[in-house]
N, C-alpha and C positions, 0 to 999 in steps of 0.2 A: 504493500500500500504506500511505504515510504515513495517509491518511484511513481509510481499516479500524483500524488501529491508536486513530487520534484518537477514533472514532466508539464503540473495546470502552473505553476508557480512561474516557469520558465514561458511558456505561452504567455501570460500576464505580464512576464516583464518586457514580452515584444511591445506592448501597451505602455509601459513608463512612461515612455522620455515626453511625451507630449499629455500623458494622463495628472488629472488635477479634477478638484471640488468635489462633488457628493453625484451620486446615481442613484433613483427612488424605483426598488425593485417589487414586483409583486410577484412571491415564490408561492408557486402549487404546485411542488413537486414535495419528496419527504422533508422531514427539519433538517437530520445532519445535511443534508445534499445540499439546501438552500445556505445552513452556515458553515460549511466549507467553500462554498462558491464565494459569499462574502467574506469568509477572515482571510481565503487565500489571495481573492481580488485588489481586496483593499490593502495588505501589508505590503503586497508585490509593487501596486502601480500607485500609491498613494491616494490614491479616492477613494472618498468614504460612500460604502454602502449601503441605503439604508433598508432593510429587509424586511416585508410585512407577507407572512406564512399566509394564503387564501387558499381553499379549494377553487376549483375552476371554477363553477357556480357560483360561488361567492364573489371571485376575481370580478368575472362579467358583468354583475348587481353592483362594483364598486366602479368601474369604471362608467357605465352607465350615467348613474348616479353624479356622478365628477365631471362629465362631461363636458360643461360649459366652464371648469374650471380645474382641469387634469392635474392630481399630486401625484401622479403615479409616471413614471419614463420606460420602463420595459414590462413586460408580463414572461414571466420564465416559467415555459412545464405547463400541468393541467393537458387534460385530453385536448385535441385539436378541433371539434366541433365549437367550444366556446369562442376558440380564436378567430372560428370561419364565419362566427356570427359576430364578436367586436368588427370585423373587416367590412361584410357588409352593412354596418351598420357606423362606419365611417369613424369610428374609433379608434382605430389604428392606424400608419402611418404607411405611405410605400414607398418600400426601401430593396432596392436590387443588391442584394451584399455580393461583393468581388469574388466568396467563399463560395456560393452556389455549384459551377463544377463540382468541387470535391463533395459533393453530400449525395445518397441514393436516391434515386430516380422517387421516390415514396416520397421524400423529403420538399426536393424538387416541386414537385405535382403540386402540395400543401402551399408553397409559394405562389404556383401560375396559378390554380384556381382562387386564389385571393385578389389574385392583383398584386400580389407582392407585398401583401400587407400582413403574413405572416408565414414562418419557415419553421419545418419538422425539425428537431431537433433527438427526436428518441420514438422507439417505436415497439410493444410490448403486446403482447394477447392477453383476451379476457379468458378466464377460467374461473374453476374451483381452488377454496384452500381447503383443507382440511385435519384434523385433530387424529390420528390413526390411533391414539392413545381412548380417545375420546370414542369414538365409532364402536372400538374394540370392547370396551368396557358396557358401550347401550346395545355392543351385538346389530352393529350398521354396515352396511353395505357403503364400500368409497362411489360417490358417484360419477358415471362415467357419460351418464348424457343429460340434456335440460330435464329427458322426462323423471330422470331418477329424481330432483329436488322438488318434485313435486308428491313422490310417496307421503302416502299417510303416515309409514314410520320416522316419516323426518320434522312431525310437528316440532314447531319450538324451537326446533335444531338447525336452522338457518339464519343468519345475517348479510343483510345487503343495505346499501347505503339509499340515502335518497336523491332523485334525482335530481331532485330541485335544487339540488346545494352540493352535487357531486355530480362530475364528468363520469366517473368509472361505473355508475348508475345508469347517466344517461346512455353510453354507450351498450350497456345490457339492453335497453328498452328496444334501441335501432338496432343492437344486431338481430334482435330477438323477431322484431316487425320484418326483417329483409331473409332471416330463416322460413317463419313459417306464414307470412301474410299477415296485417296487422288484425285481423279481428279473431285471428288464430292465438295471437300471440297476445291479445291481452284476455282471451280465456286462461292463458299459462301463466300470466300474472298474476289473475285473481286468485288463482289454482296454487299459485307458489305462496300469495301472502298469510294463506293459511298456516303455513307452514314456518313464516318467518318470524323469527321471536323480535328484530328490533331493526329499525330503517336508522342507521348511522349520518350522522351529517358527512364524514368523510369518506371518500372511496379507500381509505388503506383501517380505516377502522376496524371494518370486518372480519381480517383476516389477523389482526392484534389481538382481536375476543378468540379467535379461534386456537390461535400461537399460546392464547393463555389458559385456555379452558375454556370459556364462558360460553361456547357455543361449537360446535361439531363440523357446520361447514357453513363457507361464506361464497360470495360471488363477490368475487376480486381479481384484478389482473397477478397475472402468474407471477410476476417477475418483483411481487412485494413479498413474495413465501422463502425467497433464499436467505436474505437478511435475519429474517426473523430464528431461522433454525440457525442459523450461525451464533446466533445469541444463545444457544440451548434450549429454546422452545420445538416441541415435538408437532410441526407443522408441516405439509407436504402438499401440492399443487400440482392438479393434472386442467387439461382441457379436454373438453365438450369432442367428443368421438363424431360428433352430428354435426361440424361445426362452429367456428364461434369468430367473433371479430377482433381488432386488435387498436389501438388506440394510435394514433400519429399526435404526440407530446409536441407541442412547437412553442413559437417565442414569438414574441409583437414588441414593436416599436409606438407608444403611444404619441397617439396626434395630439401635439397642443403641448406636447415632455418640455416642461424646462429646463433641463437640463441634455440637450437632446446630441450634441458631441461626445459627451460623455456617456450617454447613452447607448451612441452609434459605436464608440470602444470596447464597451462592454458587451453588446450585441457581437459583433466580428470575434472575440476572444469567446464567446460563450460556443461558436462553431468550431472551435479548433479541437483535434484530437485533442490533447490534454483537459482542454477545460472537460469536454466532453468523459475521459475517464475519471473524473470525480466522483462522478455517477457509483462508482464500483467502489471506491472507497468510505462511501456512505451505503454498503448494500443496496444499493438500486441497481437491478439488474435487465435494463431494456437494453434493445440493440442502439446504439449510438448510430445520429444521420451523418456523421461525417466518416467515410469509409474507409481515408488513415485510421483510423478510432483501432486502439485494440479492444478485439473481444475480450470478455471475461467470461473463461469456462461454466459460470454461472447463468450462463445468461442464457433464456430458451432456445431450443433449435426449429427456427423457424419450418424447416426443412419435413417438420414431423408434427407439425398440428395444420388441421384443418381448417380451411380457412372460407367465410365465405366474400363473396366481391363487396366488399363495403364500399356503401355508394358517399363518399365522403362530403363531395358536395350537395348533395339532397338533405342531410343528415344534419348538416353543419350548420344548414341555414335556420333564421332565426325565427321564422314563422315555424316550421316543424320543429322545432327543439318546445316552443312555445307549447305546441298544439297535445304537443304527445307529453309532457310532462303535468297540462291540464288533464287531457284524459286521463294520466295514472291517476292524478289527486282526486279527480273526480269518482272514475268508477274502482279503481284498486286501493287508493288510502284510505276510503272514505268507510271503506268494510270493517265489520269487528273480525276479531282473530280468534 
């Protein structure tokens, strides 16, 4: 990890010689990941960063909100759908970074279909976490597809976050609408919320209850399960055999940033391999968009989960993210359990 560290450190000081004053970050991605980005940003290049931890859903509600008078200069992390709607919805800023080349064609895409108003920076699948300690002991079966967390033997034994105030939610709802047709798919809602003991305000919540006991299986992105077992918690993370979608994490530049050179530095060093393997030293294990990036052995093999065509700009945009997160609250939140 020493060398991850050396390797974002050394990136940042390509940032010095011209870096100065303060940069207003909104991190949605884990804590440590967010302050190691900022203690190693700031020690390196001499600008002070000032770091405000949101879920995506949150992120978006704040910027919103700010709008006519922006405190915020980057948005770092959080699913990619929030980002696709700040963009259309003139929020964000378009910026062609010189970096674009070196990032995956995924990455890329997340760029043009914005307008250039925001860029992938990480890219991870949605799955199951799960307790095998926990399973074993209530005599559970690991589940292997959406239908299995909808058994009657899993009352209670589920946590997922909400949408309303979490990307890693939302993104369950639309893969879930582009698996099986939306009026299919929020029969498996209603069908699943029986079964779900607590709607978390974060997407990484779920899988932390689980990491600890408090709940048997979550619906969370995979690549928050490795961390967690490194810590000695008995938690383990498969995906949907039937399926499942994967999150494009990106970054924005806010229109209106006053501090927005200082911004544009931190944005360009936030694309570089090194900054990009930070990620790992904070246990976060997606695939980095920049494709010098070293992998980390932890990190999913794409190669071997199922995946279905997430239609990322339909998805992204802000009338559907609307539509479908009323309809959860209306006909799925609104049920008793």
């Amino acid at each position: 990890m020493n060398r991850i560290i050396a390797a974002a450190a050394l990136s940042a000081a390509a940032f010095g010689a011209t870096a100065q004053g303060q940069v207003n970050v909104i991190c949605s991605v884990q804590a440590d990941w967010c302050n190691n980005i900022a203690t190693i940003y700031s020690r390196t290049t001499g600008t002070r960063v000032n770091m405000a931890l949101k879920g995506s859903g949150e992120a978006l509600a704040q910027l919103i909100a700010e709008k006519e008078n922006p405190k915020t200069d980057v948005w770092f992390g959080g699913t990619g759908d929030p980002h696709l709607q700040a963009a259309e919805q003139g929020l964000t800023l378009e910026y062609k970074s010189p970096t674009l080349a070196q990032l995956h064609p995924w990455a890329q895409q997340q760029a043009l279909q914005s307008h250039y108003r925001t860029v992938g920076i990480y890219s991870g699948p949605l799955g199951f976490g799960y307790n095998p300690e926990l399973l074993a002991r209530k005599k559970l079966a690991v589940p292997r597809t959406w239908a299995d967390l909808i058994k009657p033997a899993y009352k209670g034994e589920v946590q997922v976050a909400n949408p309303a105030s979490s990307g890693t939610a939302y993104t369950m709802i639309a893969t879930l609408v582009q698996l099986m047709g939306e009026e299919k798919a929020f029969d498996y809602l209603k069908a699943l919320h029986k079964n779900v003991s607590q709607y978390t305000r974060s997407g990484t919540g779920p899988i932390k209850a689980v990491a600890r006991g408090e709940t048997a299986v979550s619906v969370s992105f995979v690549h928050d399960g490795p961390g967690e077992k490194m810590q000695g918690f008995p938690v383990e993370t498969i995906t949907p055999s039937d399926g499942t979608g994967a999150e494009i994490g990106s970054m924005s530049l806010i229109k209106g940033a006053r501090n927005l050179e200082a911004a544009k530095r931190f944005y360009e060093w936030a694309l570089t391999p090194g900054a990009q393997e930070i990620a790992f030293a904070a246990k976060s294990f997606q695939v980095p968009s920049n494709k010098f990036a070293k992998i980390d052995p932890n990190v999913p093999d794409f190669r071997k989960i199922k995946f279905i065509e997430y239609d990322y700009a339909k998805y992204g945009a802000s009338a559907e993210r609307r539509r479908l997160i009323s309809r959860w609250e209306k006909e799925v939140n609104a049920l008793a359990r």
